[in-house]
Steps between C-alpha positions, in 0.01 A plus 500: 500500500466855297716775653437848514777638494669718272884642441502804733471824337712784504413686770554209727838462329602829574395487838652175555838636400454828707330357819678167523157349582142487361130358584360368265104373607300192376738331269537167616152441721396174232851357642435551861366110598782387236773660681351437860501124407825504446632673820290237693683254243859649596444504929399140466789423261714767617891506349869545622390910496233433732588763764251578812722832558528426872110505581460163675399683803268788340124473481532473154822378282614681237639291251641506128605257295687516072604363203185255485332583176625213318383270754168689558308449207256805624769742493689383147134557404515831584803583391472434145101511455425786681602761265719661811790516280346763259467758803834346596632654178302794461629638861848415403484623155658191392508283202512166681408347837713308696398273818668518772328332806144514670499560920169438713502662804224456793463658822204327691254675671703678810849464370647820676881411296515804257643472116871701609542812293725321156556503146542175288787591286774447727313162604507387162758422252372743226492854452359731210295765437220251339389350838150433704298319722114456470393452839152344490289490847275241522265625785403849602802697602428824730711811506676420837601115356555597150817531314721813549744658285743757485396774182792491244726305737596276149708826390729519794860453440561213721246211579435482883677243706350116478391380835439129620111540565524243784832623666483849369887495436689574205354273257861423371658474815592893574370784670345761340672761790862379403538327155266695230599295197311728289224508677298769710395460821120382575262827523204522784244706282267420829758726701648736219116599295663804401765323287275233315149474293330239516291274282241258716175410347208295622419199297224280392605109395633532127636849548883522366793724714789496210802637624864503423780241593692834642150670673537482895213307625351378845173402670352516841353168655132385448210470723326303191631235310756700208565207231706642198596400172825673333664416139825674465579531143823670266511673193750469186795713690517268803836341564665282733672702832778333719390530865668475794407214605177241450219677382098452561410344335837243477422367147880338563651334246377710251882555271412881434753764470491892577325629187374198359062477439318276754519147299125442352492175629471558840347829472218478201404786236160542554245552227376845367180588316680724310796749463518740757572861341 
């Protein structure tokens, strides 16, 4: 399969590292049956992630599932054939590319559960500046379903409190209202528009949404079926960051220390066409 994609450009760069966020149309439509076979691949063979987010009783479920891509030969496929690390690296302005995990999330047609307002970073168990997430929707997304995020939310001092997306309490076992732990509190940009800009674009099937690990994100639910395809990926500065408490993903067992690079073996370089300037 021939991609046609290219290392993103400057001015996506720059707008990456101001905005938090860009939309980036086209890139990946020769993928789109590729990657759709594979989320039918993962619901049939789901894994221990498999999480239905509490949506048993909706119209629609809205489900996600991780960490599958070596089991999933469509997504390892993507992942190192697709040429996605080369606009990985251009938006990062980094030398290397680093993979951290893919996530598929679906919300069926009528799934009224909404995506909570989050960031990743304090879900994960590394932080840097060289972060993002290619989000990749695999059928037509409308304004009202798409993904939302917060304009130059990545910048803010302090990350915004996890959440348990099922339970919607402290993700870690606090309260945002009592125990901060370095974290802010959740914002309502629905209920405070004066405060926050935000970015929400309507998408056709191989469309790309890359964001930052610290950009605060949400989604509405979806009259139509929403199935999405996201590769979260590192650059050369990311390090390993003692949480808490278990991260998501887990990856336990893993025998890193505060400071230390992911380990290459259970999170791959990933081939570039060339060096990134």
């Amino acid at each position: 399969m021939t991609s046609r994609l290219h290392a993103a450009g400057a001015a996506q760069a720059d707008a990456f590292a101001a905005d938090g966020a860009v939309h980036l149309r086209g890139l990946f439509t020769d993928w789109i049956d590729e990657l759709a076979a594979g989320v039918a691949h993962n619901e049939a063979q789901p894994s221990e992630f498999f999480d239905d987010n509490g949506t048993t009783d909706d119209a629609g479920r809205f489900w996600d599932d991780y960490c599958n891509w070596s089991r999933i030969a469509e997504f390892e496929r993507f992942a190192f054939r697709s040429g996605i690390a080369d606009l990985a690296a251009g938006l990062m302005r980094s030398e290397t590319v680093q993979l951290f995990h893919e996530h598929v999330l679906v919300k069926e047609a009528g799934a009224s559960r909404q995506t909570p307002w989050h960031c990743d970073a304090p879900y994960y168990f590394v932080d840097c500046p060289q972060t993002v997430s290619i989000w990749i929707p695999l059928d037509p997304v409308p304004l009202e379903s798409t993904l939302r995020l917060i304009r130059g939310s990545h910048l803010w001092e302090e990350p915004v409190h996890p959440l348990d997306w099922t339970t919607m309490t402290g993700f870690y076992g606090d309260d945002e209202k009592t125990h901060s732990g370095g974290f802010q509190p959740t914002p309502d940009p629905d209920t405070q528009s004066d405060r926050f800009e935000l970015l929400e674009w309507a998408c056709e099937p191989g469309d790309a949404v890359a964001f930052h690990y610290r950009t605060v994100h949400g989604a509405r639910g979806s009259s139509n079926l929403r199935r999405a395809f996201s590769l979260r990926m590192v650059g050369g500065d990311a390090r390993y960051v003692q949480r808490p408490g278990r991260t998501s993903p887990p990856f336990t067992g893993h025998g890193m220390l505060d400071g230390q690079r992911l380990r290459e073996d259970w999170f791959p370089m990933m081939p570039l066409a060339g060096r990134v300037s």
